[in-house]
C-alpha positions in Angstrom: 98.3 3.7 -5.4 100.7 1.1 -5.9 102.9 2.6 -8.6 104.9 4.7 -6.3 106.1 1.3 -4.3 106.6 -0.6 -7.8 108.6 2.2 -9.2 110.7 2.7 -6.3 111.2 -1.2 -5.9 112.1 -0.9 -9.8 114.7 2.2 -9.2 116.6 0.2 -6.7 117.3 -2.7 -9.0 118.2 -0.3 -11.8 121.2 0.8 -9.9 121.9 -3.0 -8.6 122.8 -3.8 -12.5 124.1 -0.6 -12.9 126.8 -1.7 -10.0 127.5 -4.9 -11.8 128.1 -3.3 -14.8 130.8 -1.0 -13.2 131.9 -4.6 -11.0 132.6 -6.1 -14.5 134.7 -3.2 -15.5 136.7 -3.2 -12.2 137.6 -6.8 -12.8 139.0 -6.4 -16.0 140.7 -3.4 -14.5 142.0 -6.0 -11.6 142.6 -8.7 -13.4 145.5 -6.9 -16.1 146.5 -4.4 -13.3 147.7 -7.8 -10.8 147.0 -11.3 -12.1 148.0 -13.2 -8.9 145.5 -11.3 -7.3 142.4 -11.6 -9.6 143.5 -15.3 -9.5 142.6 -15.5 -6.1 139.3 -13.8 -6.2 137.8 -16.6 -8.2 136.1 -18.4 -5.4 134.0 -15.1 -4.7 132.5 -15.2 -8.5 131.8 -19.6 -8.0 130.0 -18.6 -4.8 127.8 -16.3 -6.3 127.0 -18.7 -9.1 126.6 -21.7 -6.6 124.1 -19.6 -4.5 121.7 -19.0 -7.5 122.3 -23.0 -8.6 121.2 -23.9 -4.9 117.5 -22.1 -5.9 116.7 -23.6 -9.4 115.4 -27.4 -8.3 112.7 -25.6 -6.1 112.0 -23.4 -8.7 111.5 -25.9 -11.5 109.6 -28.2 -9.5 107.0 -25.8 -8.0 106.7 -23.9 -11.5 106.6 -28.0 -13.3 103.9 -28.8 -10.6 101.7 -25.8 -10.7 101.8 -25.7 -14.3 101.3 -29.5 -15.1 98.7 -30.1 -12.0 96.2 -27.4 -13.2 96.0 -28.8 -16.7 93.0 -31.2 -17.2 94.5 -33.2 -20.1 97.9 -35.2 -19.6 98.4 -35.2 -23.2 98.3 -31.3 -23.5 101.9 -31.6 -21.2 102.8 -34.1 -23.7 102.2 -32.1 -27.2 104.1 -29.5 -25.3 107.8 -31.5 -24.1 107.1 -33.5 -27.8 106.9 -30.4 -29.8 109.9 -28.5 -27.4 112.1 -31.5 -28.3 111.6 -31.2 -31.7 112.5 -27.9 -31.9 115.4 -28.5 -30.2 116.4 -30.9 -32.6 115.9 -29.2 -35.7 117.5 -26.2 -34.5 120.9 -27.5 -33.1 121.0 -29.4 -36.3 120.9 -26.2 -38.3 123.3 -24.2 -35.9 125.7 -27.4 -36.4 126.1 -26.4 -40.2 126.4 -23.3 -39.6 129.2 -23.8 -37.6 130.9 -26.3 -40.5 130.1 -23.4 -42.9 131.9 -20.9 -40.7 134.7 -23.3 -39.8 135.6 -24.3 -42.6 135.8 -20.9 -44.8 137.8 -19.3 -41.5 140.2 -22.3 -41.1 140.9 -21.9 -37.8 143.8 -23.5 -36.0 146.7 -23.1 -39.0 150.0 -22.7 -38.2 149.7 -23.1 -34.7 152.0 -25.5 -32.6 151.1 -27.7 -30.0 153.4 -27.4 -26.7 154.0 -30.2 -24.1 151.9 -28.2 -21.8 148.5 -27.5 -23.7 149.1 -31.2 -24.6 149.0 -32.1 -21.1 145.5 -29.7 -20.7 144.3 -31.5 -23.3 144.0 -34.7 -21.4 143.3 -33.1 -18.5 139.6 -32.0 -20.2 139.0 -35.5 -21.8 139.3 -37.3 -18.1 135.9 -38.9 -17.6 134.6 -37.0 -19.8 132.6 -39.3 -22.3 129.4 -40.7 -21.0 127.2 -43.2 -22.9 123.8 -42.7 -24.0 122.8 -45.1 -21.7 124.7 -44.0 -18.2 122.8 -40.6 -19.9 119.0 -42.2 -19.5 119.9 -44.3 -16.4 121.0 -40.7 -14.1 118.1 -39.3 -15.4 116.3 -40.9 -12.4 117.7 -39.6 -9.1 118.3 -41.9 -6.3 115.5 -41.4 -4.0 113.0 -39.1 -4.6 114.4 -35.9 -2.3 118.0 -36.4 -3.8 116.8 -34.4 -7.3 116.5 -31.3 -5.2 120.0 -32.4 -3.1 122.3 -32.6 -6.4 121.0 -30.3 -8.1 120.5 -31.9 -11.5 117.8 -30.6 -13.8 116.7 -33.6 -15.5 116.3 -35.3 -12.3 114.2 -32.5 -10.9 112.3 -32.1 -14.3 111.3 -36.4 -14.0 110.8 -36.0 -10.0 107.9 -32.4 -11.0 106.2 -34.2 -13.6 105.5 -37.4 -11.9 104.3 -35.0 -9.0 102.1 -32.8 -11.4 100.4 -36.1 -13.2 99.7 -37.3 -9.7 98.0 -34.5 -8.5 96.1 -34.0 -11.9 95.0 -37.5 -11.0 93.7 -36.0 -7.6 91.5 -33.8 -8.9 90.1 -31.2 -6.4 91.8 -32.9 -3.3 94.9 -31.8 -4.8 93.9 -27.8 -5.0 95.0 -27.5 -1.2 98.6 -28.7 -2.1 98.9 -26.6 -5.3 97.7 -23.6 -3.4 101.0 -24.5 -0.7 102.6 -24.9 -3.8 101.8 -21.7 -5.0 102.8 -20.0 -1.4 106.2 -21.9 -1.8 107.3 -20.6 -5.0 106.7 -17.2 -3.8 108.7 -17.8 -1.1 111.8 -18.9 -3.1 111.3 -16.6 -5.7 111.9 -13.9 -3.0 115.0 -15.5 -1.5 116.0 -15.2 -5.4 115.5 -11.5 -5.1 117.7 -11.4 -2.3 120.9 -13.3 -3.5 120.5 -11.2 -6.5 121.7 -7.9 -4.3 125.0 -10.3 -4.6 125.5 -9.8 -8.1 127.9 -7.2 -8.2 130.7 -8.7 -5.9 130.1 -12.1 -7.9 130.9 -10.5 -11.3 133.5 -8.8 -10.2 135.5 -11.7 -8.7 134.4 -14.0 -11.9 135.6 -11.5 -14.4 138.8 -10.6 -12.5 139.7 -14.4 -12.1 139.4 -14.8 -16.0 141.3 -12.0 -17.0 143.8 -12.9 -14.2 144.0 -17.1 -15.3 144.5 -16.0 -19.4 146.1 -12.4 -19.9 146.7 -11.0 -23.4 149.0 -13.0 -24.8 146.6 -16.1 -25.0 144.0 -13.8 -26.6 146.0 -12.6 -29.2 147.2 -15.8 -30.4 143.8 -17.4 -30.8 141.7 -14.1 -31.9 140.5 -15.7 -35.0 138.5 -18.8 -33.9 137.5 -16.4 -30.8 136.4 -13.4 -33.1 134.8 -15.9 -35.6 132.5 -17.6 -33.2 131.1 -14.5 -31.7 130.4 -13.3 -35.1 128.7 -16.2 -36.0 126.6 -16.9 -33.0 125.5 -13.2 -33.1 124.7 -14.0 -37.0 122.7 -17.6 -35.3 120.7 -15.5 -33.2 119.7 -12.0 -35.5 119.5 -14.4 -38.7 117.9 -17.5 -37.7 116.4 -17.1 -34.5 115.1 -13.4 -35.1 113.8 -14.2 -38.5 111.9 -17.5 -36.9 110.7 -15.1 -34.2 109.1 -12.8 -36.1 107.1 -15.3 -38.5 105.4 -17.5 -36.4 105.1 -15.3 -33.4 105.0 -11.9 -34.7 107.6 -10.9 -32.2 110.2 -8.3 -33.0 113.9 -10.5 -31.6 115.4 -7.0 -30.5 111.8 -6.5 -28.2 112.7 -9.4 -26.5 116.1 -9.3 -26.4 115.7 -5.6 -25.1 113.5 -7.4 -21.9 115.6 -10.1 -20.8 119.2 -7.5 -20.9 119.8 -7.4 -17.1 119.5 -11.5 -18.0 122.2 -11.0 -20.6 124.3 -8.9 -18.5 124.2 -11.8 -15.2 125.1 -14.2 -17.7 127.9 -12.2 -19.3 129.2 -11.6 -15.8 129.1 -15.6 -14.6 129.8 -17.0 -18.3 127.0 -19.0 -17.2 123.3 -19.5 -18.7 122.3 -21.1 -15.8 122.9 -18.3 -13.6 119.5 -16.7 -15.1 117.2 -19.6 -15.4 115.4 -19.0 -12.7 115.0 -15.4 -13.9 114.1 -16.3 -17.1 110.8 -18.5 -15.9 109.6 -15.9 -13.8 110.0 -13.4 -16.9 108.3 -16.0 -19.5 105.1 -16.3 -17.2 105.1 -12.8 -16.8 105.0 -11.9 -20.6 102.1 -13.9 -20.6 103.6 -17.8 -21.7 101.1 -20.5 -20.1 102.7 -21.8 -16.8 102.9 -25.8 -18.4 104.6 -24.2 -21.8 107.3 -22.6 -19.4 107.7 -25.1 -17.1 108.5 -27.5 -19.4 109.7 -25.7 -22.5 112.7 -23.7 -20.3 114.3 -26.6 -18.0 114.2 -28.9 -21.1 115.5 -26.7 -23.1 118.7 -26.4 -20.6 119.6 -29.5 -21.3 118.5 -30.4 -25.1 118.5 -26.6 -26.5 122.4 -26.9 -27.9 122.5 -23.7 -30.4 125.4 -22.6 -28.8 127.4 -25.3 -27.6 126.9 -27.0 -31.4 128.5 -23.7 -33.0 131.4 -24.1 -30.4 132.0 -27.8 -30.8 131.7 -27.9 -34.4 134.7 -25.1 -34.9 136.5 -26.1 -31.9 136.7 -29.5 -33.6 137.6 -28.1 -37.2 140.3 -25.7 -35.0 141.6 -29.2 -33.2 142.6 -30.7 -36.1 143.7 -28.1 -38.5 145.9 -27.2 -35.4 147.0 -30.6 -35.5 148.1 -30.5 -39.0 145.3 -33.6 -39.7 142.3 -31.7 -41.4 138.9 -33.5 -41.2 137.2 -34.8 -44.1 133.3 -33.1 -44.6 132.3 -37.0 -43.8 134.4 -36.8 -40.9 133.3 -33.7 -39.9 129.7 -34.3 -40.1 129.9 -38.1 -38.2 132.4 -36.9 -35.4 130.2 -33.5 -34.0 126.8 -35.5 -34.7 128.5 -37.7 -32.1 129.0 -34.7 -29.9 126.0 -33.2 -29.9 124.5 -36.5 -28.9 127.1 -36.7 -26.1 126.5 -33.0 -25.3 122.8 -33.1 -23.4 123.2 -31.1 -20.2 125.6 -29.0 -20.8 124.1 -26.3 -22.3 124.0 -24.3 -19.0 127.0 -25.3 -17.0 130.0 -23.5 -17.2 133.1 -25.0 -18.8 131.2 -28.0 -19.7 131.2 -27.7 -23.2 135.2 -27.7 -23.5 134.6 -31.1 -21.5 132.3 -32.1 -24.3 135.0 -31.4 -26.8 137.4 -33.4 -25.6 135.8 -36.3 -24.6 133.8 -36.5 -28.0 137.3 -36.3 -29.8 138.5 -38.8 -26.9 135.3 -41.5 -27.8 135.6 -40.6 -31.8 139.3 -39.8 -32.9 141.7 -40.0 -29.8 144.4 -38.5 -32.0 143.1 -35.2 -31.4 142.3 -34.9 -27.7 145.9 -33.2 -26.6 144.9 -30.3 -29.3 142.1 -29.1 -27.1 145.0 -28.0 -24.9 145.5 -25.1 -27.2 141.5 -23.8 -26.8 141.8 -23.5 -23.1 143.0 -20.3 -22.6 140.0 -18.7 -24.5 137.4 -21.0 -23.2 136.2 -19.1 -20.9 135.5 -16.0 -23.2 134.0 -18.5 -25.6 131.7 -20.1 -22.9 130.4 -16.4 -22.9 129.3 -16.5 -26.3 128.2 -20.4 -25.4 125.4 -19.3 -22.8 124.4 -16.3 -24.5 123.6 -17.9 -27.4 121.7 -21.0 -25.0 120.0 -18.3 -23.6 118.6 -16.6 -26.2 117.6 -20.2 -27.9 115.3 -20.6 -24.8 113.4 -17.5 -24.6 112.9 -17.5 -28.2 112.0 -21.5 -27.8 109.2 -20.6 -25.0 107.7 -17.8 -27.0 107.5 -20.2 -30.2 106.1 -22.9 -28.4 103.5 -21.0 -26.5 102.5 -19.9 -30.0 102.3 -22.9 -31.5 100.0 -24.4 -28.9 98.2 -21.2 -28.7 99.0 -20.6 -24.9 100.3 -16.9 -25.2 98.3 -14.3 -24.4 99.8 -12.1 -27.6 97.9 -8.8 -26.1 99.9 -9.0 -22.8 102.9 -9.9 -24.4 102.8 -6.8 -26.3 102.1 -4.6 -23.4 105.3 -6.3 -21.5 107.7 -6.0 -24.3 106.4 -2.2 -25.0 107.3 -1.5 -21.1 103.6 -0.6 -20.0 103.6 -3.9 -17.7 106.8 -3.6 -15.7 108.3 -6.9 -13.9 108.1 -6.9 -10.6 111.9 -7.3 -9.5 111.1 -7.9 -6.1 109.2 -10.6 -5.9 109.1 -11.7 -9.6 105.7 -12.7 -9.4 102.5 -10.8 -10.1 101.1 -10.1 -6.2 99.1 -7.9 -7.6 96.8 -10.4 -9.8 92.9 -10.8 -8.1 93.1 -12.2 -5.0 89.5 -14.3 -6.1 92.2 -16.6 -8.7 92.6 -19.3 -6.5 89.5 -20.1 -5.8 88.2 -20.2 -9.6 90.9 -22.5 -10.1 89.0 -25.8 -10.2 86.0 -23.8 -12.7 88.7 -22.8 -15.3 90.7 -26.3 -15.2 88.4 -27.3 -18.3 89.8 -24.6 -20.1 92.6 -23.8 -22.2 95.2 -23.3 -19.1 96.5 -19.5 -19.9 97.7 -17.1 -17.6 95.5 -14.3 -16.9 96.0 -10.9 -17.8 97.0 -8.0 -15.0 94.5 -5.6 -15.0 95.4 -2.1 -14.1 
């Protein structure tokens, strides 16, 4: 008797993306049609995007906590954040010579000159722009334990949930009451979540009218090579690599998946932002049936360490730089300057416009010669940051699925039944209301046990 409700609840959030489909369009529309105008509206699309921001520290910590606290063993969290690092290693390694591959047979940047104005943007975008490894490590750890959730840093809220799940695996069962409130509390912001998300229409439409407004046709015409190239290739990262990985080890088809997280692809296409769906994209992993510690601490950490897209853009945004320049890198040069970078580069996979700031203040710390050519890449930037967060974005969700595999906390059955469209996600609340009402009681009996999400019976 509840499929009417669910279907109706899913009918109404068909036509939300539907209207920000049609918002997009209109702000192309607006932003050729009067520039100075769509200019303006840009404050409506940073809004939008700041209002989902101000909901992902709760949402990391209570899904961090839950997940983490109902796990007997510490070290299963720790095989799980080892084995997501190292993924996110190898990986942005291999998209980093992809991108030299790419860059170098395109040769982006020739002929190109350099005016006294996107020389003055240039150092604009390297202003305190290179931290050390070490200022890195040390703002890892927040300021007092409340000012995680306050600044909204991810790292800071990831350290502040972990110490908080340890402590009440420590607990034992006089720490069920608080993961039960917990529990309560992430259903409670997943719904304000639901709400902001009726927003989404009049936020892409003032983000995509800005950027069409700020960078017209000329600047696009001028640059379509690198632009066209890097799209290309991060489609080619994703299908190729990330697809063919997929399928092996999970036995998941990448177009399946893909297929489920589109009206995540479309928020992010809309905000040129891959934060703008993290929330979205935790709820979605624990409902395809990933364990609540895999997704917990596979998805925030891979915000900040999962690079596939932002090393593609640095690496040919660097080799575009200096051919622009008329001073070519050398292949050692190459390789030691955007090693450098991606190093430099942790945290901002999904903030928007960070990784032109990573550019130039990798080129500022490495070869200083080069910073006032990043000028000429500002004007696309922002259609580039597109392809930056979808690529992110798609690194995670195939990230979580390979790690839940791996450490055999994916319930393959239900994943199949999600991906095939007979379990639906709940768009409402994004979490399954509808699971036995006797599961938090049998919590403390099933702790022993491999911690897995259990499957919705219908």
């Amino acid at each position: 008797m509840a499929t009417a409700p669910a279907a109706a609840r899913r009918d109404r959030t068909h036509y939300l993306y539907l209207a920000v489909i049609g918002a997009v369009a209109l702000g192309v529309i607006v932003g050729f049609a009067a520039p100075g105008v769509a200019v303006e509206l840009k404050p409506i699309g940073t809004g939008f995007v700041n209002l989902i921001k101000m909901m992902i520290s709760p949402i990391i910590f209570c899904t961090i906590v839950l997940g983490v606290g109902s796990v007997r063993k510490a070290a299963k969290v720790g095989a799980v954040g080892g084995l997501a690092l190292g993924y996110f290693l190898v990986m942005s390694t291999v998209a980093l010579a992809i991108g030299l591959i790419v860059g170098n047979v395109l040769d982006p940047g020739h002929g190109l000159q350099l005016t006294d104005a996107a020389r003055a943007a240039g150092e604009k975008q390297a202003e305190g722009a290179g931290e050390g490894t070490v200022d890195f490590l040390l703002g890892v750890i927040p300021t007092t334990l409340v000012s995680a959730f306050t600044e909204g840093e991810v790292l800071q809220t990831l350290l502040v949930a972990l110490l908080a799940g340890f402590a009440l695996q420590a607990m034992g069962s006089a720490g069920e009451p608080i993961l039960r409130g917990i529990g309560h509390i992430q259903k409670l912001v997943f719904r304000i979540l639901a709400m902001i998300m009726w927003a989404a229409p009049v936020g892409a439409f003032g983000a995509i009218a800005a950027v069409v407004g700020e960078t017209g046709v000329d600047a696009l015409k001028s640059l379509a090579v690198i632009m066209i190239g890097f799209y290309v290739t991060c489609a080619l990262f994703v299908v190729l690599v990330l697809g063919t990985l997929l399928k092996a080890v999970a036995g998941v088809n990448l177009f399946s998946l893909l297929k489920y997280l589109g009206r995540e692809f479309l928020l992010i296409l809309s905000t040129s932002s891959s934060e703008s769906a993290l929330p979205r994209l935790i709820a979605k992993m624990e409902h395809l049936g990933v364990s609540k510690p895999v997704v917990g601490i596979t998805v925030p950490t891979g915000y900040s360490f999962n690079l596939d897209g932002t090393a593609i853009y640095l690496t040919m945004g660097s080799l575009f730089v200096a051919e622009a320049m008329g001073t070519p890198l050398s292949v050692g040069e190459q390789i030691s300057l955007l090693v450098f970078m991606i190093i430099a580069s942790k945290g901002a996979a999904g903030v928007t416009g960070a990784g032109l700031a990573t550019l130039a203040g990798g080129l500022q710390s490495h070869k200083p010669a080069l910073v006032d050519g990043v000028g000429l890449i500002v004007g696309i930037d922002r259609f580039m940051s597109e392809a930056r967060a979808l690529t992110n974005f798609a690194g995670n969700a195939v990230a979580t699925v390979l790690v839940g595999t791996w450490t055999k906390e994916i319930d393959k059955e239900r994943a199949a039944e999600v991906l095939a469209g007979r379990i639906p996600f709940d768009e409402a609340t994004f979490v399954d209301d509808h699971a036995p009402a006797a599961a938090p009681a049998e919590v403390p009996e099933q702790r022993d046990e491999t911690h897995r999400e259990p499957a919705v019976k219908v």
